[in-house]
N, CA, C and O of each residue as an XYZ file, in Angstrom:
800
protein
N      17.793     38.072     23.885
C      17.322     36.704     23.627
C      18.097     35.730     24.508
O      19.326     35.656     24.518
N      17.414     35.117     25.119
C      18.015     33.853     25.839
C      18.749     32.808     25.406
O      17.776     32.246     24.905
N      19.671     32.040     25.163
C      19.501     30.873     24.716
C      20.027     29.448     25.344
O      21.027     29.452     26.062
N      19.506     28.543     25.128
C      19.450     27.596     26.325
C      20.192     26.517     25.701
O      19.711     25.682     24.935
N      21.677     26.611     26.173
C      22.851     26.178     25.614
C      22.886     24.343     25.807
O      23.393     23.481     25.089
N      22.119     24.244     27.086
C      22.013     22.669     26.989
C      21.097     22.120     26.449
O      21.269     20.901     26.484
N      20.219     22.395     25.973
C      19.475     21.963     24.551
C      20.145     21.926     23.557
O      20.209     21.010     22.738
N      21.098     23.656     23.561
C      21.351     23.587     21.934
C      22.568     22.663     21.720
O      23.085     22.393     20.636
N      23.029     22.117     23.247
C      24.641     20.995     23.078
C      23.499     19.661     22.600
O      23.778     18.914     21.663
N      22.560     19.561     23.186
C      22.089     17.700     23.098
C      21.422     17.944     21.445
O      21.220     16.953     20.743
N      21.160     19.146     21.004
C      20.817     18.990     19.852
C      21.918     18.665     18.552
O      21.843     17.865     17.619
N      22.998     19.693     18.953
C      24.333     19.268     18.593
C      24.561     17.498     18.427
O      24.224     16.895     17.408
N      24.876     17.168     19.027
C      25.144     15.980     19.993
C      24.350     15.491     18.658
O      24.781     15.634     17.514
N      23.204     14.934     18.989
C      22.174     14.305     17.981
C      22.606     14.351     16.590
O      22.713     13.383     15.837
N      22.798     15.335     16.378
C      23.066     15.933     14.699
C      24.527     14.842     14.005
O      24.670     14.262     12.929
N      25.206     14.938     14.967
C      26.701     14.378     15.065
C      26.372     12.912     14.902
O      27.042     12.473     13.968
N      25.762     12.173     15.330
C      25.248     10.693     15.265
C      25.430      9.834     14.789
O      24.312      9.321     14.830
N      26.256      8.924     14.118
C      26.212      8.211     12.879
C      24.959      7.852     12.237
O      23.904      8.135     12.804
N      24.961      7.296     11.186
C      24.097      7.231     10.814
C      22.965      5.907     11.579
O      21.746      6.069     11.621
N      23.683      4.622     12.142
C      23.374      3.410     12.836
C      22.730      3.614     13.959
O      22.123      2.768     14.615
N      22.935      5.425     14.329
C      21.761      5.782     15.522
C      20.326      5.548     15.509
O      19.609      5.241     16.462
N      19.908      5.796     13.896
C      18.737      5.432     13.717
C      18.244      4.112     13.420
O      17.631      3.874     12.379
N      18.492      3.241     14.306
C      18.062      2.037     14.631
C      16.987      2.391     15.853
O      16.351      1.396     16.202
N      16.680      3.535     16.525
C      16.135      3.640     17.560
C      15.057      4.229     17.447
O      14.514      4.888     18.333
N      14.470      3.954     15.838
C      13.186      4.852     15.565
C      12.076      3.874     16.173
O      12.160      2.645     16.181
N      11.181      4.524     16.603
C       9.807      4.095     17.324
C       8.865      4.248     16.443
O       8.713      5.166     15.636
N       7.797      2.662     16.749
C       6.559      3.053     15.572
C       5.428      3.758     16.489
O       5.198      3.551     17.680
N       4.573      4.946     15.301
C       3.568      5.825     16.274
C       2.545      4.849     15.681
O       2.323      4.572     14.502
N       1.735      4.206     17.310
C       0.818      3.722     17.446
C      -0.731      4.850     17.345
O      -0.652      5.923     17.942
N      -1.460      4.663     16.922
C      -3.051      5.257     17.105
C      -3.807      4.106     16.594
O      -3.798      3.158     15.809
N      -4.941      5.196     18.149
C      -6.235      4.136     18.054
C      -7.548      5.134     17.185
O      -7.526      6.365     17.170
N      -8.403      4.463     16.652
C      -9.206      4.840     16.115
C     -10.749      3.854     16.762
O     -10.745      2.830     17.446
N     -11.922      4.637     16.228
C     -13.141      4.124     16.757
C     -14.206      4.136     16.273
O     -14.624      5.265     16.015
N     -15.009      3.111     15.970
C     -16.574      3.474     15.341
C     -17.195      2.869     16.639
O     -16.816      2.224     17.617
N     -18.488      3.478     16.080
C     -19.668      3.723     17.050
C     -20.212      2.423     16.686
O     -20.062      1.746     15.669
N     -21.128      2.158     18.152
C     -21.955      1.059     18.070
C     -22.954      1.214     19.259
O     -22.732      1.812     20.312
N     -23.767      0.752     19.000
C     -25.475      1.302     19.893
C     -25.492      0.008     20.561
O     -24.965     -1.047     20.210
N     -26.440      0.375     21.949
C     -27.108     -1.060     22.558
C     -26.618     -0.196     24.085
O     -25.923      0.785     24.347
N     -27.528     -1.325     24.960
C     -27.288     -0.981     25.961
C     -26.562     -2.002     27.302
O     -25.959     -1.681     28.326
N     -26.995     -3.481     26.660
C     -26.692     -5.281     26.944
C     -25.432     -5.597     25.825
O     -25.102     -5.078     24.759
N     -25.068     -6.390     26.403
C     -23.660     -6.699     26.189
C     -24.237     -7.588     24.832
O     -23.375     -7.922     24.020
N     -25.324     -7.891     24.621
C     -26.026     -8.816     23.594
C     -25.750     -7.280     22.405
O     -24.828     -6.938     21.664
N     -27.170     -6.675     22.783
C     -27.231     -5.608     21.719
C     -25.406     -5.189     21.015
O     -25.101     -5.461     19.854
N     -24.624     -4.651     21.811
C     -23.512     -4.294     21.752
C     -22.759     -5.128     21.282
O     -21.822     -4.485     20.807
N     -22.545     -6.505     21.075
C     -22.313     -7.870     20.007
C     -22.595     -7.637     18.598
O     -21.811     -7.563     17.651
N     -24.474     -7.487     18.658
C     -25.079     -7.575     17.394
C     -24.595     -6.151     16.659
O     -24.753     -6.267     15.444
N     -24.223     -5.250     16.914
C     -23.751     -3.748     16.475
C     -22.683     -3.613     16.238
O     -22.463     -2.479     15.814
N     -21.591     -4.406     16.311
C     -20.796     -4.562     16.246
C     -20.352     -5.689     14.980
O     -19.284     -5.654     14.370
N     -21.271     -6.511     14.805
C     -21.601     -7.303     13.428
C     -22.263     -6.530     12.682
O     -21.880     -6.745     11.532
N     -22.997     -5.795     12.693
C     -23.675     -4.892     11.788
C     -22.277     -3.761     11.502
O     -22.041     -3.850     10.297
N     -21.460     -2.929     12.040
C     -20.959     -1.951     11.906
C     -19.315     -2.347     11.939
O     -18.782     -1.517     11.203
N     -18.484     -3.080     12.372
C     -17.313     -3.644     12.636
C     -16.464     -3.435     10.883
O     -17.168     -3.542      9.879
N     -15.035     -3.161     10.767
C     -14.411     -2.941      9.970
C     -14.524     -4.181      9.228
O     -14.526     -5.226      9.878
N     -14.618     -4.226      7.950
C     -14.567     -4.687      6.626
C     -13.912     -5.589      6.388
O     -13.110     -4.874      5.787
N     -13.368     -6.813      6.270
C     -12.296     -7.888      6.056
C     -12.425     -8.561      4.685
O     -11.578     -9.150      4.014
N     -13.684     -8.316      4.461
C     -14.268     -8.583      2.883
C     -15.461     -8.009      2.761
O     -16.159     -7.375      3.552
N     -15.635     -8.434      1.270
C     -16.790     -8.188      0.875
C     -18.450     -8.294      1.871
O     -19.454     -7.583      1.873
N     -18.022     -9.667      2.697
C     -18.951     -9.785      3.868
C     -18.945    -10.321      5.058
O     -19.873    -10.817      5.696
N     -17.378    -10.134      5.427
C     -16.536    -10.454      6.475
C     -16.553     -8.884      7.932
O     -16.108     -7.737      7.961
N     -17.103     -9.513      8.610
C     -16.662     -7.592      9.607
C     -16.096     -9.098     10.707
O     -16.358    -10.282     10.919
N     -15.009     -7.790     11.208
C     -14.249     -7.874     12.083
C     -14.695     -7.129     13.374
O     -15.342     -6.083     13.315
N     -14.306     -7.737     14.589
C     -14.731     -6.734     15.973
C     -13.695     -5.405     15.634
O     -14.087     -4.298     15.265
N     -12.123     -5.855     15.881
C     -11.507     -4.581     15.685
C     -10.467     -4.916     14.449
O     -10.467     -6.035     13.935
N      -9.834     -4.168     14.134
C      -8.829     -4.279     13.343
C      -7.454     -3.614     13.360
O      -7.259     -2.411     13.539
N      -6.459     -4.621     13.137
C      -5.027     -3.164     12.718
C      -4.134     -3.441     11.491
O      -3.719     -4.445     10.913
N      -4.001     -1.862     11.325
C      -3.474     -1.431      9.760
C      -2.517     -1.065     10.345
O      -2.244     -0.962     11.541
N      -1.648     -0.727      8.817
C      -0.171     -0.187      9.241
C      -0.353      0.169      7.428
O      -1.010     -0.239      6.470
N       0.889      1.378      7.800
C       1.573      2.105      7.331
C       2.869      2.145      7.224
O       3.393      2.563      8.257
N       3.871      1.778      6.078
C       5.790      1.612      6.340
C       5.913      2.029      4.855
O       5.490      1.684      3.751
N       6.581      2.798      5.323
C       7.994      3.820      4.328
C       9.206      3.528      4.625
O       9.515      3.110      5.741
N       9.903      3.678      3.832
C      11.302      3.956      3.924
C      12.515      4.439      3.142
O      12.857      3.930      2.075
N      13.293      5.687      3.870
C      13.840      6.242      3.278
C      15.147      5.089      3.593
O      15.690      4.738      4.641
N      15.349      4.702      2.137
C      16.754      3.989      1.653
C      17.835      5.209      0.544
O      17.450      6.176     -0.114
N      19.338      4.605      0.728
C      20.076      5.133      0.203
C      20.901      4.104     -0.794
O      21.747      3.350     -0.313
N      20.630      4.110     -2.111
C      21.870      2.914     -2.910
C      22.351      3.146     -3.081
O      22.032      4.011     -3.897
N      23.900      3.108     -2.915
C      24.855      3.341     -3.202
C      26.008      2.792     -4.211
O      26.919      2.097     -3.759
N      25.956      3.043     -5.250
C      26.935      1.640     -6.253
C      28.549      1.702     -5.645
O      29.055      2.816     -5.509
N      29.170      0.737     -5.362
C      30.502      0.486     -5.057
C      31.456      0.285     -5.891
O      31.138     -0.101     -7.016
N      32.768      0.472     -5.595
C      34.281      0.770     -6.669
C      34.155     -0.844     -7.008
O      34.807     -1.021     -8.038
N      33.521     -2.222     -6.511
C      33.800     -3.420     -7.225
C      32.266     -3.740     -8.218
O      31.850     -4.844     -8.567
N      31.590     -2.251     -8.528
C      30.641     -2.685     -9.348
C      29.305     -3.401     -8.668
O      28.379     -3.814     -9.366
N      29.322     -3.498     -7.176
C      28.193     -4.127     -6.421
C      27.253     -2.961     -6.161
O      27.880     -1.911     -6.022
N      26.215     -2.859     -6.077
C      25.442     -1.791     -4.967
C      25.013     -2.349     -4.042
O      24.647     -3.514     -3.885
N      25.063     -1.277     -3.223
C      24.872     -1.558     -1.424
C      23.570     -0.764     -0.923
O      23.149      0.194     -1.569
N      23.154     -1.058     -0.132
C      21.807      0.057      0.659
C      22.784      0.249      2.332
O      23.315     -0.512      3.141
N      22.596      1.657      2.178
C      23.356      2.513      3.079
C      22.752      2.886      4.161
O      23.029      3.128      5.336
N      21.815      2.871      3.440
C      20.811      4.242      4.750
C      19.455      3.134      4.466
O      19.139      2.722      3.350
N      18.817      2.808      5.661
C      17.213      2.331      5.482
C      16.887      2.384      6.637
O      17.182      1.593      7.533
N      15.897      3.856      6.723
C      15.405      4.075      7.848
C      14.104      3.993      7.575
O      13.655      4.608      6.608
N      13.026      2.966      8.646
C      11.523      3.142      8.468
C      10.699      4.117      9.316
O      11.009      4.634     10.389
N       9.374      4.278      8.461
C       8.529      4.850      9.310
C       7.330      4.180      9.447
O       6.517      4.030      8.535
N       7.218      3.800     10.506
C       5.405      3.025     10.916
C       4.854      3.598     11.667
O       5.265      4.255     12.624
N       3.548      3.341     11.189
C       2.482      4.137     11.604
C       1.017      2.872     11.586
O       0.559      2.320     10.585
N       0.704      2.757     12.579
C       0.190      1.217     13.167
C      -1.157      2.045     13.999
O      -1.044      2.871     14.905
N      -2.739      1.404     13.217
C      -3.887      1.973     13.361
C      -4.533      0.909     14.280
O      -4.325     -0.197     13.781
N      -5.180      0.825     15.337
C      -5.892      0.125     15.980
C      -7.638      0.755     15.695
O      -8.034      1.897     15.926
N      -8.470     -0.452     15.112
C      -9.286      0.526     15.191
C     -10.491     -0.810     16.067
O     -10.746     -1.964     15.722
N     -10.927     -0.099     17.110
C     -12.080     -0.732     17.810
C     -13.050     -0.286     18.035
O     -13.130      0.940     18.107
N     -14.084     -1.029     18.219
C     -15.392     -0.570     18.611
C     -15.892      0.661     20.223
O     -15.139      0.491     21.182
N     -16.827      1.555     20.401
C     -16.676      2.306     21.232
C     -18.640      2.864     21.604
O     -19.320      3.708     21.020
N     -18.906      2.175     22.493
C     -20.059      2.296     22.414
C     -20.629      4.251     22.140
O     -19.946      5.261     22.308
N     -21.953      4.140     21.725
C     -22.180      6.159     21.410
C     -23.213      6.500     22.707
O     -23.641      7.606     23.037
N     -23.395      5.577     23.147
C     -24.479      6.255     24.452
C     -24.062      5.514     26.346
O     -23.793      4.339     26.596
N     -24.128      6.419     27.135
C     -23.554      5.992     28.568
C     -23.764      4.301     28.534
O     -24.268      3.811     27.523
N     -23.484      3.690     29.329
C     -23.721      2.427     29.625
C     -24.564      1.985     31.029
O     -24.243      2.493     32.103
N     -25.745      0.929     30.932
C     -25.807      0.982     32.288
C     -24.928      0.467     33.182
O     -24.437     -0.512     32.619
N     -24.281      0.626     34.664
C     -23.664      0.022     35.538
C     -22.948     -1.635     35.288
O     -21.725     -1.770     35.326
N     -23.677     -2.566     35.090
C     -23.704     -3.826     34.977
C     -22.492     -4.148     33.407
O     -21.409     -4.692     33.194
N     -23.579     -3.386     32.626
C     -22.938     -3.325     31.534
C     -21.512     -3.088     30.874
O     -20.864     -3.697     30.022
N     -21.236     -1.593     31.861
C     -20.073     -1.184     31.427
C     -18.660     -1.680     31.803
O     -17.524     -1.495     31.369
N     -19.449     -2.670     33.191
C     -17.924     -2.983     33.717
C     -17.999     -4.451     32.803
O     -17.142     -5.199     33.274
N     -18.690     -5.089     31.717
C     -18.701     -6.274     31.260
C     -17.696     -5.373     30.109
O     -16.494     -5.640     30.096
N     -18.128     -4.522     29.349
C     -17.771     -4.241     28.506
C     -16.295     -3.658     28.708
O     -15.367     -3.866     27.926
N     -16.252     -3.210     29.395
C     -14.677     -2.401     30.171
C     -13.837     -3.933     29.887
O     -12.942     -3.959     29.043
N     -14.175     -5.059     30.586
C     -13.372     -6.052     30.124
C     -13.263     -6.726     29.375
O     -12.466     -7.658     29.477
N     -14.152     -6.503     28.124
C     -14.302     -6.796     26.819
C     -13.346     -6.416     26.192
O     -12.463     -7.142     25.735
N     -13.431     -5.068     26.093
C     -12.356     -4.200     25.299
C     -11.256     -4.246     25.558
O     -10.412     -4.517     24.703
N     -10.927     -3.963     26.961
C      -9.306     -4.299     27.120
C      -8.877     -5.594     26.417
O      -7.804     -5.452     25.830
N      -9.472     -6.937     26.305
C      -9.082     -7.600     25.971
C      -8.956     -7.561     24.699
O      -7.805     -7.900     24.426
N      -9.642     -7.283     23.634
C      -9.522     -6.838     22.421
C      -8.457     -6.086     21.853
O      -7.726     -6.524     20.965
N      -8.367     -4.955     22.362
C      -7.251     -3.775     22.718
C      -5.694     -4.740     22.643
O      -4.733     -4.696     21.874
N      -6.102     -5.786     24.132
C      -4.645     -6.199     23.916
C      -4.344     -7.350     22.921
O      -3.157     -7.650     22.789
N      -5.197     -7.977     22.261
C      -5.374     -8.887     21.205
C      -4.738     -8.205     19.941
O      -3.875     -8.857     19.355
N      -5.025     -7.131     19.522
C      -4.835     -6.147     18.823
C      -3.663     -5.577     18.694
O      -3.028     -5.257     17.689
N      -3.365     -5.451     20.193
C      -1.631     -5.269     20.050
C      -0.547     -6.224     20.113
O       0.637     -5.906     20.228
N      -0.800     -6.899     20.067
C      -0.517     -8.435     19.760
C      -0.098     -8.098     17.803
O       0.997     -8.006     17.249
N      -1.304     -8.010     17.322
C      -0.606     -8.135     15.695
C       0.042     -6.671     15.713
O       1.255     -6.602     15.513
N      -0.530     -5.744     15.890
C       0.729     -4.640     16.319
C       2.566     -5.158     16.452
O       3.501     -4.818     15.727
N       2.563     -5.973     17.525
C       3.867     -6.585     17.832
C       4.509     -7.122     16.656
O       5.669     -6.853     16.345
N       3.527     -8.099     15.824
C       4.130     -8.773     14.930
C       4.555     -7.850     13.763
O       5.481     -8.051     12.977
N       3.858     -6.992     13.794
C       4.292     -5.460     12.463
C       5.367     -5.211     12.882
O       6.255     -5.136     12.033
N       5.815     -4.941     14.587
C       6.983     -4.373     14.842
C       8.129     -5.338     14.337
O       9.029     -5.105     13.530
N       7.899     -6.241     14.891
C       9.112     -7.328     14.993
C       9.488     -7.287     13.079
O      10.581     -6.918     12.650
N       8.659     -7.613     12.433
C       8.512     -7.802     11.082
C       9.845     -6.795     10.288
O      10.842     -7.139      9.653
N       9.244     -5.293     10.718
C      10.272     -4.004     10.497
C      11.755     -4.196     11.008
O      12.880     -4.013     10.543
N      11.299     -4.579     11.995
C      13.044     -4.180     12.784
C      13.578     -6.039     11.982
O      14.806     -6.048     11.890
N      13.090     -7.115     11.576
C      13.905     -8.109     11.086
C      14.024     -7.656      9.516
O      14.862     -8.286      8.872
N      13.155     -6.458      8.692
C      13.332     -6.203      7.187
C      14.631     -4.881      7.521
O      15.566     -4.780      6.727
N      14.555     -4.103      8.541
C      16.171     -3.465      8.730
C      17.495     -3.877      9.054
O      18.638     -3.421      9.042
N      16.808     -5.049      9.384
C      18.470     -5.813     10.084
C      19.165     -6.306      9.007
O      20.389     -6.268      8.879
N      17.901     -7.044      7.773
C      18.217     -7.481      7.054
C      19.024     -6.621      5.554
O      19.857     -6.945      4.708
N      18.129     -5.291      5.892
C      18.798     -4.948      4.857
C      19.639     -3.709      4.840
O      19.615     -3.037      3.809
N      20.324     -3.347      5.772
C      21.341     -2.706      6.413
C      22.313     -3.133      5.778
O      22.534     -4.338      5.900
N      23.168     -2.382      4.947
C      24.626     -3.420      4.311
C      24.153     -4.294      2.817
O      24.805     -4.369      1.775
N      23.040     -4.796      3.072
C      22.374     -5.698      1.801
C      23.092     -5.588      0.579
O      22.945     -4.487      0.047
N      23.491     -6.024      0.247
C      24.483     -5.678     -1.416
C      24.388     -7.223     -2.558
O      24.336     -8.428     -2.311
N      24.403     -6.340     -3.968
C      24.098     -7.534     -4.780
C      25.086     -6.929     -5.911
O      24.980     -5.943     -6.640
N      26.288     -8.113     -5.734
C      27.309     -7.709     -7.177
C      26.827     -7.652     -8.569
O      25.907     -8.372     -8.957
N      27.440     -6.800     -9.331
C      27.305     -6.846    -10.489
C      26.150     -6.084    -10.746
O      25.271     -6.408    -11.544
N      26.171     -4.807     -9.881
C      25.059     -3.770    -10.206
C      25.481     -2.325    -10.155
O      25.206     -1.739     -9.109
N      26.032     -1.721    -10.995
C      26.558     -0.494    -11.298
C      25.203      0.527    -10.658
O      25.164      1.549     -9.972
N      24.104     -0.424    -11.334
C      23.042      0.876    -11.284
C      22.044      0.832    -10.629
O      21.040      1.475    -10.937
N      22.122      0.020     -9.533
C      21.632     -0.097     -8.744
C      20.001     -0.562     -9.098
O      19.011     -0.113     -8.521
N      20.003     -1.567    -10.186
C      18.687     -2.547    -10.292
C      18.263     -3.079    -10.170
O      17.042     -3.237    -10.154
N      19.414     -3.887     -9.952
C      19.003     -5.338     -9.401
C      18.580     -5.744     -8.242
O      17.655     -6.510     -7.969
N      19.701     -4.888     -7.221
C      19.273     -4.962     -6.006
C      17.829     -4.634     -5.437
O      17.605     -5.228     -4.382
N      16.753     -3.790     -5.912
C      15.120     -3.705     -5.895
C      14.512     -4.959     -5.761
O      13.829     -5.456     -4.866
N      15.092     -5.548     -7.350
C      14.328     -6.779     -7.433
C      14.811     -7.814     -6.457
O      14.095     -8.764     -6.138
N      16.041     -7.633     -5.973
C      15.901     -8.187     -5.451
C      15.847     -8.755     -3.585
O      16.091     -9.732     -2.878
N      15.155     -6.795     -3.490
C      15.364     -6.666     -2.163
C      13.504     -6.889     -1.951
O      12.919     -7.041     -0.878
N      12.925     -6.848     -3.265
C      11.169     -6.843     -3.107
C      11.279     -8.221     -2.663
O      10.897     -8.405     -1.507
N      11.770     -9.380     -3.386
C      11.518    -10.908     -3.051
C      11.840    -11.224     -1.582
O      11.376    -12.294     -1.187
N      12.602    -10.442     -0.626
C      12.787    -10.812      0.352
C      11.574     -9.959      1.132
O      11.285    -10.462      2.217
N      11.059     -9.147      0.892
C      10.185     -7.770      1.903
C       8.925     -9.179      1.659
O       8.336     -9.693      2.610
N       8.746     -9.556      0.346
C       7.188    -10.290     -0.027
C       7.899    -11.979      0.615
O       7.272    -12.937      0.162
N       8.957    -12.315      1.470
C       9.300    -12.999      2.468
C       8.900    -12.693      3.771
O       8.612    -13.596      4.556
N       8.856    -11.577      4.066
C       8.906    -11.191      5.412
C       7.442    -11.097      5.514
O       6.895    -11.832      6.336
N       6.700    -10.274      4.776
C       5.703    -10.269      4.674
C       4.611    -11.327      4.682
O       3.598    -11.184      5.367
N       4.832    -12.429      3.889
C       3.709    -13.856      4.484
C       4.583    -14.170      5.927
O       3.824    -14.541      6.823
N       5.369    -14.129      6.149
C       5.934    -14.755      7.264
C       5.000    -14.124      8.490
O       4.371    -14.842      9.267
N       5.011    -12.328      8.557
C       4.566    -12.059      9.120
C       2.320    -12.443      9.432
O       1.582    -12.706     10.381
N       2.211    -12.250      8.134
C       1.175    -12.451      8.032
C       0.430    -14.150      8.659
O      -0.550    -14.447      9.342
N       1.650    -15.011      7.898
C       1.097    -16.397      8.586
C       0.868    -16.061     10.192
O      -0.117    -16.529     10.762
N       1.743    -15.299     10.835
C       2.036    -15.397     12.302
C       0.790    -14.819     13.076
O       0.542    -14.951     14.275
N      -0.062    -14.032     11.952
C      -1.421    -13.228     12.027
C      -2.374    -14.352     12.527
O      -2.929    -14.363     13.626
N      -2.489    -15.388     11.462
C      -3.411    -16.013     11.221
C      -3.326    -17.331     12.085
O      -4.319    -18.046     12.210
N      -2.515    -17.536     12.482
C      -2.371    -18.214     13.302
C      -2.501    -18.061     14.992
O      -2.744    -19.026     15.716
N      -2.400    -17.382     15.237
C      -2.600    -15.939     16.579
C      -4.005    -15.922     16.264
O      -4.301    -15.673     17.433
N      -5.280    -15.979     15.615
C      -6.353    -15.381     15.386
C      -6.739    -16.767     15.739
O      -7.557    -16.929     16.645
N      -6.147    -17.957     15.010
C      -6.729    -19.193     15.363
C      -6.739    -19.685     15.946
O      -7.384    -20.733     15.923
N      -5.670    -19.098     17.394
C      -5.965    -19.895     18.772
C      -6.887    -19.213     19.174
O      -7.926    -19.797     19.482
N      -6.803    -17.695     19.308
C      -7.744    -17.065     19.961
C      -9.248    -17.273     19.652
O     -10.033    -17.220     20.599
N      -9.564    -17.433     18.797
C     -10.626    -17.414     18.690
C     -11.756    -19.185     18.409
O     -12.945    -19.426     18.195
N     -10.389    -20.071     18.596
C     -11.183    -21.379     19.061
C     -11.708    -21.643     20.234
O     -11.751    -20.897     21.213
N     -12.122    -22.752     20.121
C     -13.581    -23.660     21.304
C     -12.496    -22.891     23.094
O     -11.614    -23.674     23.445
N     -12.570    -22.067     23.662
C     -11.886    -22.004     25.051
C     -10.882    -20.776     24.586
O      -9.993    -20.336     25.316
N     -11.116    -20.377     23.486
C     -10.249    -19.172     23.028
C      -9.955    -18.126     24.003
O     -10.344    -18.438     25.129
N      -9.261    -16.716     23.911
C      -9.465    -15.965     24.677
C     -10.537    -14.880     24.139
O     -11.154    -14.333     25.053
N     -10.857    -14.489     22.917
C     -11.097    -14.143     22.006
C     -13.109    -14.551     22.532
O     -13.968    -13.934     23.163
N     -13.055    -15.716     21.914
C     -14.151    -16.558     21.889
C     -14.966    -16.437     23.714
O     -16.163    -16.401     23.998
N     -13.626    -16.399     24.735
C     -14.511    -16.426     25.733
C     -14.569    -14.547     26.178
O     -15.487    -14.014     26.800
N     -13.755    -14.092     25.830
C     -14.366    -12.344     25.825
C     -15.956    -11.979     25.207
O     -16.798    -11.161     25.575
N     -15.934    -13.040     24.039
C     -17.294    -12.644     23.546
C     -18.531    -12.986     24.127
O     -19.496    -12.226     24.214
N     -18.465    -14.437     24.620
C     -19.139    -15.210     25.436
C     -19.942    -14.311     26.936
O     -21.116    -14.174     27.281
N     -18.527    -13.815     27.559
C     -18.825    -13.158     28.874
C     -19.332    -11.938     28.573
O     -20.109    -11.429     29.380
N     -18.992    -11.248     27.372
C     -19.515     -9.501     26.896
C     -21.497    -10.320     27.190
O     -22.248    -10.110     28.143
N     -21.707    -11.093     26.110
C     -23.284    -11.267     25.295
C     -23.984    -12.247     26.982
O     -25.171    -12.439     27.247
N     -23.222    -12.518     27.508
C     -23.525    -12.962     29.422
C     -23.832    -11.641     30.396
O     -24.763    -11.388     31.160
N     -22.691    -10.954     30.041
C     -22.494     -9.638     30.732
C     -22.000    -10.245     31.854
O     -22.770     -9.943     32.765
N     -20.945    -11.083     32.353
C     -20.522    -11.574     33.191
C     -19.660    -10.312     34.083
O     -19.060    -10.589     35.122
């Protein structure tokens, strides 16, 4: 049997790490896709209102992104009766989901639509960004986090939820606001759609 000693040193190596190494976790991005018919950048609009992800009851969206966050935390109660969070490592998992036409395109078409989507795509990763940023300011924050006078580590929940449901509209306002430039009178948003249903 072979064995391939400089792997098994950097694996070493890794293992050894403190724990503050894992500040360097990466979120796994995927894209996802529904179908939409037409062959004009018009048709391919209207199919896209007919079929586009869900925002309500009778709200569709062109594309959308979800996320997914876990995290393995560690509480630890301390010799002055405080508990602390030791360990809070996340995991995200961040869904792009856009539209993808189901039949070839003609010529004219596809290069309208080619720059449709990219723009969407990068609109999209845009609230992507704000998920990221969101995570890495709820780890910074609660790295060390400690609340005296908790043997048993209860309090600190409650009162680590009131800050996450902080971060959380914060992030979210930053959504909605990002949606509302884009998609006003000269938007970028607004004029992607414009030039798709032109076929510019």
């Amino acid at each position: 049997m072979t064995v391939n000693f400089r792997l098994l040193a950097v694996a070493i190596s890794i293992a050894l790490l403190p724990i503050a190494a894992h500040a360097d976790w990466q979120a796994v991005e995927m894209t996802k896709t529904y179908a939409i018919t037409g062959t004009s950048g018009r048709e391919l609009y209207d199919s896209i209102g007919e079929r586009g992800p869900l925002l309500g009851p009778k709200v569709r969206a062109i594309a959308h992104t979800d996320f997914k966050l876990t995290w393995t935390r560690k509480y630890e109660p301390q010799p002055d009766g405080a508990c602390t969070i030791t360990v809070n490592i996340p995991k995200l998992i961040i869904t792009y989901t856009l539209p993808k036409p189901s039949a070839q395109l003609p010529a004219s078409t596809r290069k309208s639509w080619q720059k449709f989507i990219a723009g969407v795509e990068a609109h999209e990763r845009v609230h992507g960004g704000f998920i990221k940023d969101m995570v890495k300011e709820i780890e910074a924050m609660s790295v060390g986090f400690s609340v005296p006078d908790d043997p048993k580590c209860s309090k600190i929940r409650v009162e680590l939820t009131k800050r996450l449901g902080e971060f959380s509209n914060k992030e979210r306002q930053k959504n909605s606001e990002f949606d509302k430039v884009e998609f006003s009178d000269g938007g970028n948003l607004q004029q992607l759609v414009l030039k798709l249903v032109k076929e510019e």
